[in-house]
C-alpha positions as CSV (number, residue, x, y, z in Angstrom):
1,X,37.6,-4.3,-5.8
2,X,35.3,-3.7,-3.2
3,X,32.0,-4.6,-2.4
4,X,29.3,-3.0,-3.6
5,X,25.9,-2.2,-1.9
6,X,23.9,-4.8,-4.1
7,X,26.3,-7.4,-2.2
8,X,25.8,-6.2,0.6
9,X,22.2,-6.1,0.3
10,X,22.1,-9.5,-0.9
11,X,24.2,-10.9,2.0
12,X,21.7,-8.7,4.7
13,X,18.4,-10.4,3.1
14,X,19.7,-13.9,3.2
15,X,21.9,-13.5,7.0
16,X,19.2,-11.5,8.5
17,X,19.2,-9.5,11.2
18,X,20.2,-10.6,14.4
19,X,20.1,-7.8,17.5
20,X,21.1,-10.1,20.1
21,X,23.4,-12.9,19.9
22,X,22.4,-16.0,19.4
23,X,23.6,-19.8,19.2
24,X,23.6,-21.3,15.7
25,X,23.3,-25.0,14.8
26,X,26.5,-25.2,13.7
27,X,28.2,-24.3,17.6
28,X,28.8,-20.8,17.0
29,X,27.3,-17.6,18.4
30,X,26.0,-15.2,15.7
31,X,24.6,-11.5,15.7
32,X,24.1,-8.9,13.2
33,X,24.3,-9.7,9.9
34,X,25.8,-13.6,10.9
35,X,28.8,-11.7,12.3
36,X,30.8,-14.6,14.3
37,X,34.4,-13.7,15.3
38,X,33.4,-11.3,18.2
39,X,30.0,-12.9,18.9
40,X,29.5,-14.0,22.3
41,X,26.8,-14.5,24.5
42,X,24.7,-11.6,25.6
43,X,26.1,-9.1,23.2
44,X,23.5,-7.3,21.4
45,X,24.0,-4.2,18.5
46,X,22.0,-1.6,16.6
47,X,21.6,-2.2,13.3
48,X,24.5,0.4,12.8
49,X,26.5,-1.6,14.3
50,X,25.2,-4.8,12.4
51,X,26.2,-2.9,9.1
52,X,29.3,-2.0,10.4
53,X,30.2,-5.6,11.4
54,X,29.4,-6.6,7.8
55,X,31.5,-4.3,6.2
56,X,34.7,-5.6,8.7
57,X,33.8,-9.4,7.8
58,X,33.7,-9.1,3.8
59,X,37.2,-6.9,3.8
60,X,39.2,-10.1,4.7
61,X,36.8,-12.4,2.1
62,X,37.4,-9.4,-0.9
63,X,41.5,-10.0,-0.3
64,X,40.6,-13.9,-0.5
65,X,39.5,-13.1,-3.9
66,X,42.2,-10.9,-5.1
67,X,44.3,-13.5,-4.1
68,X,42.7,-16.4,-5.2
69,X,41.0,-15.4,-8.6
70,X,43.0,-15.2,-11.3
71,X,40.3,-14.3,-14.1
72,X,38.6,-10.6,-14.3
73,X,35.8,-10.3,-11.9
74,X,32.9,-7.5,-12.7
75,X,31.4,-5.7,-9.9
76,X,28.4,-8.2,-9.7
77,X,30.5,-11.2,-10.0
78,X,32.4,-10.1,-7.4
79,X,29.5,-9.3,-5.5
80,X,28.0,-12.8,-5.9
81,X,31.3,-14.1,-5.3
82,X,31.7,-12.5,-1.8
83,X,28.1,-13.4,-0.7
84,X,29.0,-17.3,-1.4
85,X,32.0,-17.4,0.3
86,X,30.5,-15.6,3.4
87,X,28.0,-18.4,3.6
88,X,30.4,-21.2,2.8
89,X,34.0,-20.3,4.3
90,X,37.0,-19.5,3.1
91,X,38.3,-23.2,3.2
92,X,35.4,-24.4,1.7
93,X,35.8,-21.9,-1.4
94,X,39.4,-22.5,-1.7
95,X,38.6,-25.8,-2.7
96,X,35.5,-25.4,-4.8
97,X,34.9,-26.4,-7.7
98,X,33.7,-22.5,-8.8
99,X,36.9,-21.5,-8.2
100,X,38.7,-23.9,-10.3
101,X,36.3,-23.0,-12.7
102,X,36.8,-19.4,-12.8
103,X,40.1,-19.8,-13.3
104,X,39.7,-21.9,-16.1
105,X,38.2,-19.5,-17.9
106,X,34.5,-21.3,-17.7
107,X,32.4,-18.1,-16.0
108,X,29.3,-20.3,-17.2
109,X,30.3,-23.3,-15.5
110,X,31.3,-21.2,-12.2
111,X,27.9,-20.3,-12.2
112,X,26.2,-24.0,-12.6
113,X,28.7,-24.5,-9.6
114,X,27.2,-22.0,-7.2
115,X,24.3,-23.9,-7.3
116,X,25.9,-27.1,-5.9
117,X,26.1,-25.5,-2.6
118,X,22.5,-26.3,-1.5
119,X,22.7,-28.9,0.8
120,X,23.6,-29.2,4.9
121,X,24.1,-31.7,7.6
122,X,21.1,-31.7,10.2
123,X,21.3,-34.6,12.5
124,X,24.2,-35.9,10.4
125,X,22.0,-36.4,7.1
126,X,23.0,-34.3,4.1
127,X,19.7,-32.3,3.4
128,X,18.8,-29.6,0.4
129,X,17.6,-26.7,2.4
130,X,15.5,-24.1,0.7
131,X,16.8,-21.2,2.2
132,X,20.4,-22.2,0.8
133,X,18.4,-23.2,-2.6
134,X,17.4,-19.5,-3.1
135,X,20.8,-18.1,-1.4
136,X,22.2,-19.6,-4.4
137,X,19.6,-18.9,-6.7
138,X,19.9,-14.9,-6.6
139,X,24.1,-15.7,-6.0
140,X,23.7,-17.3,-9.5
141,X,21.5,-14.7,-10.4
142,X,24.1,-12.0,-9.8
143,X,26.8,-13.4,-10.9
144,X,25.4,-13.4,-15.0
145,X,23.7,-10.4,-14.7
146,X,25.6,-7.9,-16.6
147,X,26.7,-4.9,-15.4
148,X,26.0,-2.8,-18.9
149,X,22.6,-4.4,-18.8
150,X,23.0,-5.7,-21.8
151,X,21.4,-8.8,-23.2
152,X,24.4,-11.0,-25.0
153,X,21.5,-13.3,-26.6
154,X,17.8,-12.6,-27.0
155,X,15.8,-15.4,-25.3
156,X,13.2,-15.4,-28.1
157,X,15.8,-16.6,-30.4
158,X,16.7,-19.6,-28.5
159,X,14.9,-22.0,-27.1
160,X,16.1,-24.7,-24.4
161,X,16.2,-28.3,-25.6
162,X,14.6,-31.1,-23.6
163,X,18.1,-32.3,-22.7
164,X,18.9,-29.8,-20.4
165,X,16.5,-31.5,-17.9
166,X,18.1,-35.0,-17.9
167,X,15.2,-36.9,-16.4
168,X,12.5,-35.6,-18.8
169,X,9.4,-38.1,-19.0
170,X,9.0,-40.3,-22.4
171,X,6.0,-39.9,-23.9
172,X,4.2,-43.2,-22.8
173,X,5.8,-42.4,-19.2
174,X,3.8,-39.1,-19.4
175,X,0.4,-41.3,-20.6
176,X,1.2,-43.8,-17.7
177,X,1.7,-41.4,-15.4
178,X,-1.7,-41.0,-13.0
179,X,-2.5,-36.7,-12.4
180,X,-2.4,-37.5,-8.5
181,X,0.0,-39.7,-7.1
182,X,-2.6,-41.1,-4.1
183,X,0.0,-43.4,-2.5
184,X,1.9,-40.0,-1.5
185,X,-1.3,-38.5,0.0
186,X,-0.6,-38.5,3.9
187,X,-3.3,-40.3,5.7
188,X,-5.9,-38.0,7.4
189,X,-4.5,-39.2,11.2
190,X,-1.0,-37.9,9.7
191,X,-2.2,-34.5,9.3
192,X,-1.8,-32.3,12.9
193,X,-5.1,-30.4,13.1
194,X,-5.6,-27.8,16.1
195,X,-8.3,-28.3,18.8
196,X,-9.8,-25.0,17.2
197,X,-9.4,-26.2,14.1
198,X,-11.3,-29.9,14.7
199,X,-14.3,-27.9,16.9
200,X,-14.7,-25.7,13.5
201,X,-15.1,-29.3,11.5
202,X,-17.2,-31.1,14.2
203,X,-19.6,-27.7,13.9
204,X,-19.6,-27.4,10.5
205,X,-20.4,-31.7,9.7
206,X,-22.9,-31.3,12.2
207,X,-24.8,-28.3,10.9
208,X,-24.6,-30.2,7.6
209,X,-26.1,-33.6,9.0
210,X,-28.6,-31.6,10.6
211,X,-29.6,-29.5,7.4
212,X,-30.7,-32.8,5.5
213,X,-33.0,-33.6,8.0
214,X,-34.8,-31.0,9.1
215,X,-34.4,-26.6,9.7
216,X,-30.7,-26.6,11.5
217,X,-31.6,-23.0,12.8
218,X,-34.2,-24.9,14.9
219,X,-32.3,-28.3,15.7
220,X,-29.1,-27.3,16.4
221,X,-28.2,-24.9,19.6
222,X,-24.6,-24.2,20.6
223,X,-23.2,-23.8,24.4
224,X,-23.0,-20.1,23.6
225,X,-26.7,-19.9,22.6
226,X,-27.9,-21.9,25.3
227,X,-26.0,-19.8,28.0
228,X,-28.0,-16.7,26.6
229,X,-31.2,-18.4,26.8
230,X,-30.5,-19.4,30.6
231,X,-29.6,-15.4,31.1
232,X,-33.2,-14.6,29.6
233,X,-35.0,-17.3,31.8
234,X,-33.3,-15.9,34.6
235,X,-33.7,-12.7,33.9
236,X,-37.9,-12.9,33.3
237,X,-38.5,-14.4,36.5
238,X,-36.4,-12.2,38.2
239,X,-38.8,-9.4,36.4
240,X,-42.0,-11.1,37.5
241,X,-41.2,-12.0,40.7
242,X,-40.9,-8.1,41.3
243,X,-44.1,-7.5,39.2
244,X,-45.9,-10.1,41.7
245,X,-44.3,-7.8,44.5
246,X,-45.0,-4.4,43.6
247,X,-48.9,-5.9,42.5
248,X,-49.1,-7.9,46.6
249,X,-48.3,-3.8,47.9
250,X,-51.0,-2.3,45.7
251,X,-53.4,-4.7,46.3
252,X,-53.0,-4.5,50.0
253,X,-53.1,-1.0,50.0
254,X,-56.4,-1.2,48.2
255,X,-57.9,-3.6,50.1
256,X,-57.4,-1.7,53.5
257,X,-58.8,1.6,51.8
258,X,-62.0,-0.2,50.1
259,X,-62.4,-3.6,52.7
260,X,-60.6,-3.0,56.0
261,X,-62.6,-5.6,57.7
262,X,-61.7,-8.2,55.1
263,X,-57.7,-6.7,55.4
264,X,-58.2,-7.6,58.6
265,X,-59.2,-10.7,58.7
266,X,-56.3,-12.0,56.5
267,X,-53.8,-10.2,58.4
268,X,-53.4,-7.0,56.8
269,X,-53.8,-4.8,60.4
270,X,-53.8,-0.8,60.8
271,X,-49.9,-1.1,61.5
272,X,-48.9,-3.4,58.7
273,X,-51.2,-0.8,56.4
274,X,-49.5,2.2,58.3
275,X,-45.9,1.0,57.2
276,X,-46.6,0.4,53.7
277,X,-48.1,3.2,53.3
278,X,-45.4,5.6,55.0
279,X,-43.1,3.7,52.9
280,X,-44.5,3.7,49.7
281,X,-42.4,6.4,47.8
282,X,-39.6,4.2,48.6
283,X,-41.0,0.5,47.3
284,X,-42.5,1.8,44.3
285,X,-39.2,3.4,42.6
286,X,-37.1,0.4,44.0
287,X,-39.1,-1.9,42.2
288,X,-39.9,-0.1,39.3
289,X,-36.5,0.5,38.7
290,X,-35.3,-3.4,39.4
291,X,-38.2,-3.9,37.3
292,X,-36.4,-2.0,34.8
293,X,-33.1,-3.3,34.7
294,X,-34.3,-7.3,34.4
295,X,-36.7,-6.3,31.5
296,X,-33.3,-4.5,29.7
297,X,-31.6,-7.2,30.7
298,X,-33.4,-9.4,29.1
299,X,-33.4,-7.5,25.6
300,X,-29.7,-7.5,25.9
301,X,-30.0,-11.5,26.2
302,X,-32.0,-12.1,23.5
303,X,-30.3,-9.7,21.1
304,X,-26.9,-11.8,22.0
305,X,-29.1,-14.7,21.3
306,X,-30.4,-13.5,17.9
307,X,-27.4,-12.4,16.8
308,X,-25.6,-16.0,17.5
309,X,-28.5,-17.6,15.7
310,X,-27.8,-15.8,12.7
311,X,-24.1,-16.3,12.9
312,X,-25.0,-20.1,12.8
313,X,-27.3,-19.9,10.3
314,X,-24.3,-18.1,7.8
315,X,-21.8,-20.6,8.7
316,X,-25.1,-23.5,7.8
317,X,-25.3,-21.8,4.5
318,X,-21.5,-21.3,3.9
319,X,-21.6,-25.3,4.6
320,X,-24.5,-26.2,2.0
321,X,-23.0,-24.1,-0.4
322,X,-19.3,-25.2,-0.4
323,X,-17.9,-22.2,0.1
């Protein structure tokens, strides 16, 4: 029998994809689909050549069956079958406890024996892994599910007994027993928190101190806010400073049309007249149009300024609500 696309499938999903090789935990370079007999370093494959790997490695593990299994095998079982023993070795099957099952006769307890295979060594302690929890799950899975599709028992009819868990609670264990177990609630310096993440709280408990004492929108100013309102102060004196400029020219212009004597007596002479005057076309536009750009500059400012005032302000209400 050979394997069919759902096996394959099933082996792609829980192997995944590997383009380039890599070293595995257990000492072994992998790529493609977990391929490991020609793995080595630096090879890399299309996922063309991953399928094509895959199909290579289950045609030796599908011979392992015929030669091992002594009890009919449907196309999912066999499917299942292949996808466990590509995970856990051909040794490692040989001497499982599904096997000796299957050839008992006891499909049903072949299948409770998949699910034995959960556990791995990581620094030499025997650990249930999740990812080989699930493996197993859809192996299991796969193995009862029909390939007619059809039901052998209606569930409706037959409902597990309280047995099958083994450790169920009694009922004054379940009375006794507190909704939160607080002793297993890790300490708040045991959780890791991100600088990000602790600026976001140290904000958002200090907006909230600041809302029961008084308008936070008017207490509280952030470094962001604060670099804005430096930009506008900046930017208004550069704008007046100009203003004062372009209002010293015009006046002295004035004053050496209307009072040249008094011009002249604070130091505004013919010549000093005679230059701004010749030169006016120029100094007006030049100023007028710094003029310009510090008074948009400072709109710009304070719109950056607004619209980080009401972003506080949400977060201050998301805070006093709860949300």
């Amino acid at each position: 029998m050979k394997t069919g696309e759902t096996g394959l499938n099933l082996i792609k999903a829980y192997e995944g994809l590997r383009m380039t090789a890599q070293y595995t935990p257990s000492e072994e370079w992998a790529v493609g689909y977990g391929h490991r007999s020609t793995a080595r370093h630096g090879m890399s494959v299309t996922e063309g050549d991953a399928v094509r790997l895959l199909k290579e490695d289950v045609k030796p593990l599908e011979q392992i069956l015929s030669e091992n299994v002594r009890a009919p095998l449907n196309q999912n079982e066999h499917d299942a079958l292949i996808s466990l023993i590509y995970n856990i070795g051909e040794e490692n099957f040989k001497r499982s406890t599904v096997l000796r099952k299957l050839n008992a006769g006891d499909k049903l307890g072949a299948a409770e024996a998949i699910e034995k295979w959960t556990k791995a060594k990581i620094d030499g302690e025997l650990v249930t892994l999740d990812g080989l929890v699930r493996r197993r799950a859809a192996e299991k899975s796969l193995f009862l599910m029909p390939t007619d599709a059809s039901v052998v028992v209606p569930t409706s009819d037959v409902m597990p007994a309280p047995e099958c868990d083994g450790y169920m609670l009694t009922e004054a264990e379940l009375k006794a027993t507190p909704v939160v177990e607080f002793d297993n609630v890790p300490e708040k310096n045991a959780v890791d928190i991100s600088p990000e993440e602790m600026g976001r709280r140290n904000r958002a408990l200090f907006a909230a101190a600041q809302s029961l004492t008084g308008d936070p929108s008017k207490l509280i100013i952030s470094k962001a806010e604060e670099r804005e309102d430096i930009g506008v102060t900046v930017g208004v004196a550069m704008a007046g400073i100009l203003a004062l400029a372009q209002t010293l020219i015009s006046g002295a212009l004035l004053m050496g049309m209307e009072w040249p004597n008094l011009a002249n007596m604070i130091g505004l002479g013919p010549d000093l007249l005679a230059y701004l005057a010749d030169n006016l076309p120029i100094w007006i536009p030049a100023i007028g149009a710094a003029m310009c750009y510090f008074i948009l500059y400072v709109l710009v400012k304070r719109g950056a300024r607004d619209e980080l005032k009401r972003r506080r302000a949400r977060e201050i209400a998301r805070v006093k609500s709860g949300v």
